[in-house]
Residue, then its C-alpha position, 0 to 999 in steps of 0.5 A: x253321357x250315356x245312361x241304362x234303365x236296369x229297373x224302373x217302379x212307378x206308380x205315382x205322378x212324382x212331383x217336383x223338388x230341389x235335388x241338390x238341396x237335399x243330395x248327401x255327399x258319397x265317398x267313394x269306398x273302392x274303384x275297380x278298373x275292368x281291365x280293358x272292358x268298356x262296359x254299356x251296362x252293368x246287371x247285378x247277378x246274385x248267386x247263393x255263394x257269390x254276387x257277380x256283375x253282368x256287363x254289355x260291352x260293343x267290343x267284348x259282348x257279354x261278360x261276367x265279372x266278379x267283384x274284383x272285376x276278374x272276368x268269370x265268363x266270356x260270350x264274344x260279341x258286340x253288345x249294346x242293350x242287356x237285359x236279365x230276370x231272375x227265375x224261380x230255379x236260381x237260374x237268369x234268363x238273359x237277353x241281349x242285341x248283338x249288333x254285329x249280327x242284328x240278333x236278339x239273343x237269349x241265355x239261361x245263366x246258372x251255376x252248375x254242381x261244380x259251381x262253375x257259371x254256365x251260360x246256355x243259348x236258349x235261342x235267337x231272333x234275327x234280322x232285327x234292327x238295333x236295339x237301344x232298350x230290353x227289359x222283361x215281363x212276367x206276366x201269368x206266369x209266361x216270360x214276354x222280352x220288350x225290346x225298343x229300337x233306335x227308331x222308338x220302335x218297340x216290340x213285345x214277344x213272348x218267350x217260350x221253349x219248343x223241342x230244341x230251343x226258345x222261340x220269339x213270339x210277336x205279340x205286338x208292336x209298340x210306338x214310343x219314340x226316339x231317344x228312349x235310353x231303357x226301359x223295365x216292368x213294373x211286375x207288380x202293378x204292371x207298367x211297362x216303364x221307358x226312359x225317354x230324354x228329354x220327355x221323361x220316364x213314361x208308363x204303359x200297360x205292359x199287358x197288350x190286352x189292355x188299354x196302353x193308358x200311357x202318362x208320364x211320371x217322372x218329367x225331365x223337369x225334375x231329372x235334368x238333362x241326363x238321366x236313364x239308369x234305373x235300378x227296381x227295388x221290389x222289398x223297398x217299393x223303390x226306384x234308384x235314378x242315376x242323374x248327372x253327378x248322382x243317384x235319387x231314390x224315391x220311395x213310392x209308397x209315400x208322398x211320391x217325392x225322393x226319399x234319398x238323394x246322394x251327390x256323386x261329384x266325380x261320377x256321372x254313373x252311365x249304370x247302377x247296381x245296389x249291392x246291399x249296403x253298397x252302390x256300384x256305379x258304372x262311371x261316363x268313360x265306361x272303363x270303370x266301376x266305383x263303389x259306395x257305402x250307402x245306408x239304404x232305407x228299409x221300409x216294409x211294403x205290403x204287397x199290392x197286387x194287380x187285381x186278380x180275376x180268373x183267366x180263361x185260355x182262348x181255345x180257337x180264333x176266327x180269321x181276322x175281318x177284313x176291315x181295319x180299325x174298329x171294325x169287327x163287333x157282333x156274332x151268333x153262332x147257328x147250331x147245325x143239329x144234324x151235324x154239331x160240329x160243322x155249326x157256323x158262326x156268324x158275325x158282323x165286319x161294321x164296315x163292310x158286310x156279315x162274315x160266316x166262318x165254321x168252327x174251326x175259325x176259317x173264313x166260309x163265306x162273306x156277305x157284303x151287304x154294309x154297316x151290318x152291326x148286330x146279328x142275332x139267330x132264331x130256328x124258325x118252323x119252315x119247310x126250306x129253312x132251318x134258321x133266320x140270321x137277321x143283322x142291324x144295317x146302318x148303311x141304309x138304316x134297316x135289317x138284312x135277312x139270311x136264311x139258313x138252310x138244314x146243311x148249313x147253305x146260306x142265303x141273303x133274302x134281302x133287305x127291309x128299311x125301317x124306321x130308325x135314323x141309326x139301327x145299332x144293337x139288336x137281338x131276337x125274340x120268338x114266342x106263339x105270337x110271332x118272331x120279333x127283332x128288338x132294335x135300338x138306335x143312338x137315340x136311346x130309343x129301344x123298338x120292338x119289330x115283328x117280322x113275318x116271313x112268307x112260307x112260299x116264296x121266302x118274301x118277309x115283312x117287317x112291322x114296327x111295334x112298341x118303343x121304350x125310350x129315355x134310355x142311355x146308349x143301348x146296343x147289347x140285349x138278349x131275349x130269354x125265350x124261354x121265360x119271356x124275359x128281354x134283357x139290354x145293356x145300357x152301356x153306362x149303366x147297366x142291365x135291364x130286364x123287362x117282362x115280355x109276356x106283359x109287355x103293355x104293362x110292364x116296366x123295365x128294371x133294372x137288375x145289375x148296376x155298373x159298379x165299377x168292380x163286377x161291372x165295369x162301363x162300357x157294358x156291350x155284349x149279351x148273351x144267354x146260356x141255357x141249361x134247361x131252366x137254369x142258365x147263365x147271362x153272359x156280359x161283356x164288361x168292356x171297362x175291365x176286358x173282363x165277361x161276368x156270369x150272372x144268374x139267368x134272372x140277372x140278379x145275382x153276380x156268380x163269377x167273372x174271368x177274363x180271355x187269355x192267350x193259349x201259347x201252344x195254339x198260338x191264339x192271343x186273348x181277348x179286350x174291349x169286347x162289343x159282342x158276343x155269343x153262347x151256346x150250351x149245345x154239345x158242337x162235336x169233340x172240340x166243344x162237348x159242353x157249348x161254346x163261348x164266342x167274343x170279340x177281340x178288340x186288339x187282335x194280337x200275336x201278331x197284331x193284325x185287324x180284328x177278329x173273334x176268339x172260342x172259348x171252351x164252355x167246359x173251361x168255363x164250368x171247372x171255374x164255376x166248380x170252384 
């Protein structure tokens, strides 16, 4: 038996029960053959006048019927995996795997002013290996396709009209399995929904900037041994599950449990469509669709929407790091007063080495000196060199110097050891006493390094100064120098803020508390944007894939965004950020406010090794100015 997810909604772990036990009978009310048709799936296409069925069929391709079953329109082909979604305009966008030429198609069905269906090919991918589930996504408003292979290969595209037809933008893959029979979104709560015997229905993200945090929520256990088509209830907060001889509907508003439950004794439905008061089911031989009176229960839903943080797009994105896995984490970026627009980029590959890439985010320049995890900058007052680079080194605990000179050359001055088992987070301080490094280590531990660097020979030297322990994990800190003020993310926590023009007497306290809203643990990166006095702290809330703007005194929240994907520069957004980087220096035409810089945990569109993605400060500032 063969079965479709048309529509899946879940948000529950739904829980066991005896379905026959509570099943009511249905009488069929008319059987409608499809006229030599053998149909794999049946779609419910609603028009302001008429309802139609759209049908995938291996020797037909796509075909329209009306509910007579008379065919209304016919696209030749042999088609197996269907999907639809409904478009603000009236119009359905359709997409469909022809396998006979190993395509995704793509369609747009509307009704003309003659009320005659038009079906338009938007566009198509191909090459593409046969496909056993489709469903669509809308996510910020933008069209995504998931298509799921025989193989339990998926892949995620974003969809999008260029000047003569749509293209299919990769944005990652998706390993699920075999056996996954169809799949659907759950647009609402955002859940990519899969229909995978004999496991059960599973459940995922659907965004790929967040975690997958994949569950099962239906297990085969309550479905039975077949099982897959699925119809998505959105008014009635509903799914509809076709099992062998019957349908189950569960309302997933409530206790989780099934709401309906009606017996098809005749009928093992290979799909399902609700036609209002009336359920169409596709039946195992494929050749026929029955229909049956039904007396739905309606049920008020109040909307519950994902939650809503302000995006921001992604307006540049540095080459990727050459390392794989987790690799890519900190960056700084050095401003380049004689010519702002050729300011660099700094930042850590923690694998191999410190990478150098120039605005544009092309590769300048890489340094393979180890496990650099942190990097920080500070101008200097020096007859050779404009600025110090200077990175945390775990592969021989110590920190590496580089000098950087007026245009932008740059040079290792070399390495010091110092006293710390695992140097980890670390950031810059510069005052009339000296110029200093503040290091943690993974022993909560948080010391506070001076380091002298020669004017004659560019020799430097480190030495060790106070230490601050009793600390959770601490790797993100800034110093306002300005304002003598050091503050450091400890990471399940929150943010601390310690007065450095007292150090020997002060205390740190702490200022911004993981709230599981605002803030949302891991806190990794900090950095400082600074707008004569006033300014921002710039946090990275790794919990939420979010970054929080708080005051330049840390203490009170002012707004929170998140990093999203720019279509038409072909630059995915960002998640799960370690460190990151600001500045508020005008960097020629493409940054005129300052530049924001991030790291992206999950490199996507297409997926590929880490890397780190700008963000317009001047993007930034209109969301501050609403």
């Amino acid at each position: 038996m063969r079965f479709l997810m048309v529509g899946v909604l879940s948000s529950l772990i739904l829980l066991g029960c005896d379905l026959e036990k509570d099943s009511k009978s249905l009488s069929s009310q008319k059987i409608i053959s499809l006229k030599g048709v053998i149909a794999e799936q049946i779609q419910l296409v609603s028009f302001p006048e008429q309802q139609y069925l759209l049908l995938s069929s291996k020797d037909k391709g796509l075909v329209l019927v009306d509910e007579s079953a008379e065919i209304q329109v016919q696209k030749d082909g042999r088609v197996e995996a269907l999907a639809i979604q409904p478009r603000e305009d009236g119009s359905y966008l359709v997409a469909a795997y022809e396998e006979q030429e190993a395509q995704l198609q793509l369609y747009q069905l509307f009704t003309d002013l003659n009320d005659d269906l038009q079906p338009q090919l938007l566009g198509k991918l191909e090459s593409v290996k046969p496909v056993s589930a489709l469903c669509f996504s809308l996510q910020a408003g933008r069209d995504h396709l998931f298509a799921i292979g025989e193989d339990g290969l998926g892949f995620e595209y974003l969809l999008s009209p260029s000047d003569e037809h749509w293209d299919f933008t990769e944005i990652r893959p998706i390993y699920l399995g075999e056996e996954i029979n169809s799949c659907s979104v759950d647009n609402r709560r955002g859940r990519l929904l899969v229909s995978q015997p004999p496991v059960g229905i599973l459940a995922l993200n659907a965004d790929a900037e967040r975690d997958e945090e994949r569950e099962l929520l239906i297990s085969a256990k309550q479905l039975g041994d077949d099982f897959g088509s699925l119809r998505l209830s959105y008014q009635q907060d509903q799914i509809w599950i076709a099992v062998e001889q019957g349908v189950q509907v569960f309302d997933l508003s409530g206790s989780g449990r099934p709401d309906q439950s009606w017996a098809l004794p005749e009928e093992s439905p290979a799909s399902i469509a609700v036609f209002g008061d009336r359920l169409a089911v596709l039946n195992d031989k494929q050749s026929e669709i029955t229909y049956f009176p039904i007396n739905a229960k309606l049920t008020s839903v109040t909307d519950n929407p994902l939650e809503i943080i302000p995006t921001i797009a992604a307006r540049g994105q540095t080459d990727p790091v050459h390392s794989y896995g987790d690799a890519a984490d900190d960056p700084a970026i050095w401003v380049n007063s004689h010519s702002p627009a050729n300011s660099l980029i700094f930042a850590t590959d923690k694998k191999k080495g410190l990478n150098i890439y120039h605005l544009s985010g092309d590769l300048k320049q890489h340094f393979p000196v180890g496990r650099v995890n942190n990097v920080d900058i500070r101008k200097i007052s020096h007859p050779d060199i404009d600025a110090i680079a200077v990175a945390s080194n775990r592969t021989n605990p110590g920190l590496d110097l580089f000098a950087i000179r007026a245009l932008g050359e740059v040079e290792h001055l070399g390495y010091r050891g110092i006293e710390l088992d695992d140097p980890y987070g670390l950031c810059l301080q510069q005052d009339d006493s000296g110029f200093y490094a503040w290091v943690s280590d993974k022993e909560a531990s948080l010391y506070q390094l001076k380091i002298n660097v020669s004017e004659s020979s560019n020799e430097f030297e480190i030495e060790q100064g106070i230490q601050f322990d009793g600390y959770g994990q601490v790797e993100g800190c800034v110093v306002d120098d300005q304002f003598g003020t050091l503050f450091f993310a400890e990471e399940g926590r929150g943010i601390w803020r310690l007065d450095l023009k007292s150090l020997s007497e002060a205390a740190p306290e702490l200022v911004a508390e993981v709230d599981g809203e605002k803030l949302v643990a891991d806190i990794e990166g900090l950095a400082l944007y600074q707008d004569g006095d006033k300014g921002y702290l710039v946090i990275s809330s790794q919990g939420n894939d979010s970054y929080a703007l708080f005051s330049r005194s840390g203490n009170e929240f002012i707004t929170h965004f998140r990093v999203g994907m720019n279509p038409q520069l072909g630059v995915d957004g960002s998640s799960e950020t370690d460190g990151l980087a600001v500045t508020s220096s005008a960097l020629g035409a493409e940054y005129p406010q300052g530049l924001l810089v991030v790291q992206d945990g999950r490199n996507r569109m297409p997926s590929a090794a880490q890397n780190f993605k700008l963000v317009d400060w001047r993007d930034i500032n209109r969301l501050l100015s609403h």
